[in-house]
N, C-alpha and C positions, 0 to 999 in steps of 0.2 A: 171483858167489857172494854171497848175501845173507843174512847168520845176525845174529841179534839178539845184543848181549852180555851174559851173564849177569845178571841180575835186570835185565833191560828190561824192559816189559811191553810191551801195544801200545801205538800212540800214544797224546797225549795227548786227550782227550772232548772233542768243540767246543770247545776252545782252540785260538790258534797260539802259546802256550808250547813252549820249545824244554825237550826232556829235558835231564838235569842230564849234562855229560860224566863219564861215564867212563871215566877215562882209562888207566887200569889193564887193563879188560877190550877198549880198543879198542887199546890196543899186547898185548895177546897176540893179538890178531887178526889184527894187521899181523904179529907174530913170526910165527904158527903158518902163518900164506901164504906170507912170506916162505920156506917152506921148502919150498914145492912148483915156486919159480920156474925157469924155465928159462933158464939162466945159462953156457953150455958154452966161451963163446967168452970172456966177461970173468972168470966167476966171482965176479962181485960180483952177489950176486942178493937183490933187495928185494920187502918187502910194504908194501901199504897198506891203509887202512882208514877209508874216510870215513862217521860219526857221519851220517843225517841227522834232520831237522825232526820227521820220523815216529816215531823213535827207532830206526828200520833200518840197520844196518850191511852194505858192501857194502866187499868185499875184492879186492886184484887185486895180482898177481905180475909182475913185467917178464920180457918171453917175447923173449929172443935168435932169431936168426936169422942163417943164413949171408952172406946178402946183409943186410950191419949193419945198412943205413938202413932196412929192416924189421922191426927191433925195436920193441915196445910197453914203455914203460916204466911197473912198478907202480901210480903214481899217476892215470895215463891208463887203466890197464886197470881200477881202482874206479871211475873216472869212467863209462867206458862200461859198467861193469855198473848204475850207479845209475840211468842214465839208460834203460836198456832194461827198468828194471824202473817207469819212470815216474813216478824220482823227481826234485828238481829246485832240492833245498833243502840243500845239506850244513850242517854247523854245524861240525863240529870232523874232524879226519883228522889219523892218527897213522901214518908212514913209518919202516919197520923196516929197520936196514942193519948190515952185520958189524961197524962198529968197525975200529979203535981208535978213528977219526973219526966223528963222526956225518953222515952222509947227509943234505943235503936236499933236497928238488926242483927237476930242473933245469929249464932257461928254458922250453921247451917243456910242460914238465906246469906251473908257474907259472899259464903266459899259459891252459893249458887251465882249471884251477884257479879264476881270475879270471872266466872267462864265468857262473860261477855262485854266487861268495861274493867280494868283495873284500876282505874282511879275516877270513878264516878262521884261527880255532887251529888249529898245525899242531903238533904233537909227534915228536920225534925220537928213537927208542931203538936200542936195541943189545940182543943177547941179552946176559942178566943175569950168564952167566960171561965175559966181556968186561971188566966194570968200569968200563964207561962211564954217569954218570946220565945220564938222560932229558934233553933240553931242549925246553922251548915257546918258539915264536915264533909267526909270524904269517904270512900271503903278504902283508898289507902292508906288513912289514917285509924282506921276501926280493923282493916285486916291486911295487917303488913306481911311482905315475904311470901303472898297468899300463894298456896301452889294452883298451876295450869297446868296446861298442854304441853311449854316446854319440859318439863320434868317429865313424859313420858315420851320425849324422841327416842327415836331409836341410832 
């Protein structure tokens, strides 16, 4: 799903300036997905919403399954919508999760994370009747030393 956040316009004109984040409109993005996830088995059900270069926003909901290890978790399910829409550049992503704890991606969406920003802002919320503030970090603070591409030069 790819929806721009309110007052984005299109990208920016022959620059590679990145748009100013939005932080505000890309955690109601990750809120508002987070609530179409399909979640039957854990019931912890998360959105994401990764910000890119373009000023495109691209959303994804973790999709449980009977057989577990077939679940897509939210982070992974932005990531393949970003990339099937031929994008390739995130700048910022915002993961929405119920609280009381804030949620943040696990080693798996990390390391997926890593193949295309290594030090991405990452934002953490909760729905606003929860009472949990927001936190920002980083995936280079959540997955340091993360391996790439370089480790498989030849």
């Amino acid at each position: 799903m790819s929806r721009a956040p309110e007052g984005a316009g299109e990208a920016p004109a022959a620059t590679d300036a990145a748009p100013a984040i939005d932080w505000e409109a890309l955690d109601r993005a990750a809120l508002a997905v987070r609530e179409r996830a399909h979640a039957p088995y854990s019931g912890y059900r998360v959105g994401a919403a990764i910000l890119v270069r373009s000023g495109r926003v691209f959303a994804g909901c973790n999709v449980e399954n009977a057989s577990y290890g077939l679940a897509i978790c939210a982070e992974r399910s932005a990531i393949v919508q970003m990339v099937a829409a031929g994008e390739r550049d995130p700048i910022a992503l915002a993961v929405a999760t119920g609280g009381p704890v804030l949620g943040s991606p696990c080693g798996m969406c990390r390391q997926t994370l890593a193949e295309f920003a290594v030090d991405l802002p990452i934002r953490l919320v909760a729905p606003g009747d929860v009472g949990v503030p927001p936190r920002t970090t980083s995936l280079a603070a959540l997955l340091p030393e993360a391996f790439g591409a370089a480790a498989l030069a030849r």
